[in-house]
Structure formats: structure tokens, C-alpha cells
N, C-alpha and C positions, 0 to 999 in steps of 0.2 A: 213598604207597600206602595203600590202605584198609586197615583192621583189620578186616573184613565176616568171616564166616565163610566165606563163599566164596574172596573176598582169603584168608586164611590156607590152606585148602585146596588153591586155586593154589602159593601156597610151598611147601604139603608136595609136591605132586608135580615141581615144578622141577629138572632136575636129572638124572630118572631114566630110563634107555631103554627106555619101556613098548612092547609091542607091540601091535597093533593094538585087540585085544581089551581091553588095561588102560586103554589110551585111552579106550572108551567107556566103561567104569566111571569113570575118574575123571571124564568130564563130567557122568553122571548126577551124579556127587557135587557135582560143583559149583553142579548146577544147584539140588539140592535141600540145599545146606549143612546149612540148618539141623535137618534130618530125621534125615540122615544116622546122625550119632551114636547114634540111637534103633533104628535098623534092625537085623533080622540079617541073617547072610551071605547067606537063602536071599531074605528080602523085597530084598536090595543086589541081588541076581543079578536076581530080576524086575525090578526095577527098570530096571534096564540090559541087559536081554535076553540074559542070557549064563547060562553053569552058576556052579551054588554053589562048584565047583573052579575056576573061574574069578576067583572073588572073594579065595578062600584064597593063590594064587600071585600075585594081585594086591598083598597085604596083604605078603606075602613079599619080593615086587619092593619094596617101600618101605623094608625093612629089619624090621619086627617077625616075631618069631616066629608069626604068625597074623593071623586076622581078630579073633577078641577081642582082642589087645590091643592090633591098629588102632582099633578101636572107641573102647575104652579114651584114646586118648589125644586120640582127636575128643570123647570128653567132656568132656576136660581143657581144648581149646580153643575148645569150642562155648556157646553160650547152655545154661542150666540146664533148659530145656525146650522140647520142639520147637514148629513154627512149629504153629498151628492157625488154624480158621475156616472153612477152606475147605468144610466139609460145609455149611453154610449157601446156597452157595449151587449153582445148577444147571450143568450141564457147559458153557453157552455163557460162562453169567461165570465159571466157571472155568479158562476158556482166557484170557478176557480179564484175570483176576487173572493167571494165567501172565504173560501179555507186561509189565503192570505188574510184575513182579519180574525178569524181564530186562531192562527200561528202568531199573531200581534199581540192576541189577550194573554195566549200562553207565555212569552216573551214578557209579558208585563207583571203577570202572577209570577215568574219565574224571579225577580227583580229581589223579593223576598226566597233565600235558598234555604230555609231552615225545615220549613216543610217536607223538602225531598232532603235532605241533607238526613232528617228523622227518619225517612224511609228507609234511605240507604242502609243506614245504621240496623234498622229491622228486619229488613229482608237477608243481610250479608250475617246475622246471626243464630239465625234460624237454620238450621240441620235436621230435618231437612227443607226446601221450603218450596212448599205447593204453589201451583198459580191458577186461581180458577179464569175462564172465562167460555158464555157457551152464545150460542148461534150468531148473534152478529159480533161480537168478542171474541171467537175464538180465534180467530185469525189475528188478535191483538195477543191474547195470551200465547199462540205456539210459537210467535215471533220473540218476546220476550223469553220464552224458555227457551228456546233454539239456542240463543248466542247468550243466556246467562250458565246452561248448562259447561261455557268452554271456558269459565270462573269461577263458578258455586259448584262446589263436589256435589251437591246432591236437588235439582231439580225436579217436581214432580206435577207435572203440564195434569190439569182437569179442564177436559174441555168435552167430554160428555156427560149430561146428565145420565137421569135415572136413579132406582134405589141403590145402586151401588157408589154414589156419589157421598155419602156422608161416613159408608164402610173407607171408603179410601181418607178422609179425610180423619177416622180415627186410625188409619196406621198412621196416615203422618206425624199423628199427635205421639202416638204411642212409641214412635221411629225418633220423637225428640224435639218436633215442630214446636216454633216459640211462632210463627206469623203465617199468614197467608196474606197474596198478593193479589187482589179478584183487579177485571178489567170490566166494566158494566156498560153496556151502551143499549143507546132504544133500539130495540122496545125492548125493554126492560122483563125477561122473562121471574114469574114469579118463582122458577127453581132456584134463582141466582138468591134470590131475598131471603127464604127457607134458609139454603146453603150458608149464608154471612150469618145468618141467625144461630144456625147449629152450632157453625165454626169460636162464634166468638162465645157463648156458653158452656162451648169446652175447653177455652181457655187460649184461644188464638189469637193475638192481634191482626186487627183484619187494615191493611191497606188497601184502599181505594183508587183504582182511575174511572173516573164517570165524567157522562158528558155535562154533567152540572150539579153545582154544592146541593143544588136539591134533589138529586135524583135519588127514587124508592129508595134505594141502598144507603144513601147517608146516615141514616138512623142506626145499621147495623154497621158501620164504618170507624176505627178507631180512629185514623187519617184518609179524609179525601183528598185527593187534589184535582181539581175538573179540568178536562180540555175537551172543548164546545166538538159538535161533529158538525158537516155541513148539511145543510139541507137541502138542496137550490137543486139536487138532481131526481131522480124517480127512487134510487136507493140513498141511505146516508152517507157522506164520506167522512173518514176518517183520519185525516191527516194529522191531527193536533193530538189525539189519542195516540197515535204510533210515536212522535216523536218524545211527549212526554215519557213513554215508557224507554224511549232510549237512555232518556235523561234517569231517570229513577238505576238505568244497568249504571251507569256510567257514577251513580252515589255511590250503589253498592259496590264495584269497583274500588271504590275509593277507601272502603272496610275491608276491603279482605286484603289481606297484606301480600298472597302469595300470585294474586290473579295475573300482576304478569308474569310471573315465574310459566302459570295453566297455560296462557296464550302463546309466550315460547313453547312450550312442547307443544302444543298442538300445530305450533305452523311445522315444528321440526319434522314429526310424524306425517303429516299432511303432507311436505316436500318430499318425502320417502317415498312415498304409496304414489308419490303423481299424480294427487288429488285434483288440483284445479290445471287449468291448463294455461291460465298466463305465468 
């Protein structure tokens, strides 16, 4: 596991039943580790969109008598001074530095491979194996099914809701489904939480990409593994969520013994037809 200030950060909150509200405090924190330790309660509370009593009960839930001497002890485990530079540059490269320091964390959470190594394994056994994901996810899930469909014989992309959303999810089961593969990002709709709920009551292991260990869906999650989205624009971006999930095709790749056998024949067939044109 990294020693990152984020990695340590994650460990302090491990463990503890936040509720909803101390959830997005501790992601703002992680997102900005290295900051952190420098903040007060009331710039922590803006930060993460919540009240400065907010931040104090927060501090509480972790076991200190307070927010100073949470503070206090994120000094003790943080870098000697906070991260800088970023006034240098204008608000579109500093979105763009955003997702470079969420490709960092993901890079560092990656350090340890047993967690997606366990996905791989999960996904690449399941026959058939669904992948949910809806409004600002789905463009993560039909990427994901797109190019795991030309390895796994049987992909099954959900990326509408409605009532017909837990019908599909019992033929899967019925079809043979040992897993499902959700992609969760804010804002977090509450069909997505239902849906992991249903799914893992009928007998699904449910895999997670979220943009944080705490997000709603953790609870309904056999395995999470988060990658942060960015914030810094008018919409989120997603960079760290898409490449994780290449990584998760690239485990399950590594289970299915025939995948490049699939990926030969489809470029052979693809060259026939004169699919692509370089």
C-alpha cells in the first residue's frame, strides 16, 4: 500500500461509520491531502460544501477531541508544507493538473494489484456478465463493454434505468451471472443504490468503480476500488474512472485464457470487411 498522504488519510478513516455528510468531508480530504493539514475548520467546511459544525462532529467521529487536534495530527503525518503552484496557472490547466493528481492517486492505489487482480478474476467468470452504469456513468460503462465484448463471450451493457432494470438483471442471473460490474459517479443517482441492492440480494457479487471508498454505493459493494473524478470544470471529468476500468479489462484479460485467440479473429474478420481504414 502507498505511504501517499492520501494512502495515509484513507487509513485514518477506515474503520469508522461516517454518515453521509462526513463522507464528503473525508473525500474533499483526500482529494486535497496535501492541503489539508493547513486548513481551518471553516476553509475544511468550504471546501466540502458543508457547515463548520459539520467538520467539528466530523473530527469527533474519528476519535479526537476536536477539529484542532485532528489538524494537529495531519500535521504530524503530512508533508512539512502544503502542496503549491497552482496560482501559476489559469483555471482550464488547473483542471487539467486536477485529473493529473487523480491519475497520481490512482497510480498509487494501483501499487497494491490484488484488488483488481480479485476483479479480474470476477468479472472474467461470470457468464454472463452485466455492467451497470447510468447518467453520468454510462458513458464509463458502454466503454467498458464495448471492447470487453471483443474477450468475454457474453457482455450485457445496463445503462438505462427504469422498471425494467432489475427484469434484466434477473435474466442475467438466470442466464448464469456469478458478478456484476457497476461504474458509480456523482451524483450519485438513487436507481444505481436500489439496483446494487437488488443485485447483491440475488446473489451477485457486485464490483465497484466509484469516485470515492465512500460513495452511497460502498455499502452495496462486494469490492470498491475509487478513482477521484475532477471537479475544477462546470461538469465532472473523468479521467481516472475511464482508465481504471481499462485496467480492471486488462485483469480480466488476464483470466480468460482464449481472449487472444477473440482479439485475433476479430482483427482477421475486421481486415476482410475493411473495417477501419488505416
Amino acid at each position: 500500500m502507498s505511504d501517499s498522504p492520501a494512502a495515509r488519510l484513507q487509513q485514518l478513516f477506515e474503520g469508522h461509520r461516517l454518515t453521509p455528510t462526513q463522507r464528503r468531508i473525508a473525500h474533499s480530504m483526500v482529494r486535497r491531502a496535501a492541503d489539508v493539514p493547513f486548513l481551518s475548520s471553516v476553509e475544511l467546511a468550504d471546501l466540502a460544501g458543508v457547515s463548520q459544525p459539520s467538520v467539528t462532529r466530523f473530527a469527533v467521529a474519528l476519535g479526537f477531541d476536536g477539529y484542532p487536534a485532528l489538524r494537529r495530527h495531519l500535521r504530524e503525518v503530512a508533508p512539512a508544507e502544503p502542496a503549491g503552484g497552482e496560482s501559476a496557472y489559469n483555471e482550464y490547466q488547473q483542471a487539467v493538473q486536477g485529473e493529473i493528481e487523480n491519475l497520481r492517486h490512482l497510480a498509487e492505489l494501483l501499487a497494491d494489484p490484488a484488488p483488481v487482480e480479485r476483479a479480474g478474476r470476477l468479472l472474467a467468470a461470470s457468464r454472463p456478465l452485466p455492467v451497470l452504469g447510468l447518467r453520468a456513468a454510462s458513458s464509463q460503462a458502454r466503454g467498458f463493454s464495448y471492447f470487453a465484448a471483443k474477450v468475454h463471450p457474453d457482455v450485457r451493457l445496463l445503462d438505462e434505468g427504469g422498471t425494467m432494470l432489475p427484469d434484466r438483471i434477473d435474466a442475467a442471473l438466470n442466464a448464469g451471472a456469478s458478478a456484476l460490474l457497476c461504474f458509480a459517479l456523482p451524483r450519485h443517482p438513487k436507481e444505481v443504490v436500489e439496483t446494487l441492492a437488488y443485485a447483491r440480494s440475488a446473489g451477485l457479487t457486485v464490483v465497484t468503480v466509484a469516485d470515492s471508498a465512500f460513495a452511497p454505493v460502498a455499502k452495496h459493494s462486494d469490492l470498491l476500488i475509487p478513482a477521484a473524478v475532477g471537479t475544477g470544470l462546470a461538469f465532472d471529468t473523468a479521467c481516472a474512472p475511464m482508465l481504471l476500468g481499462r485496467v480492471l479489462l486488462e485483469a480480466m484479460c488476464d483470466d480468460l485464457p482464449d481472449a487472444q485467440a477473440r482479439l485475433e479473429d476479430f482483427d482477421a474478420r475486421a481486415a476482410a470487411r475493411g473495417l477501419f481504414v488505416e
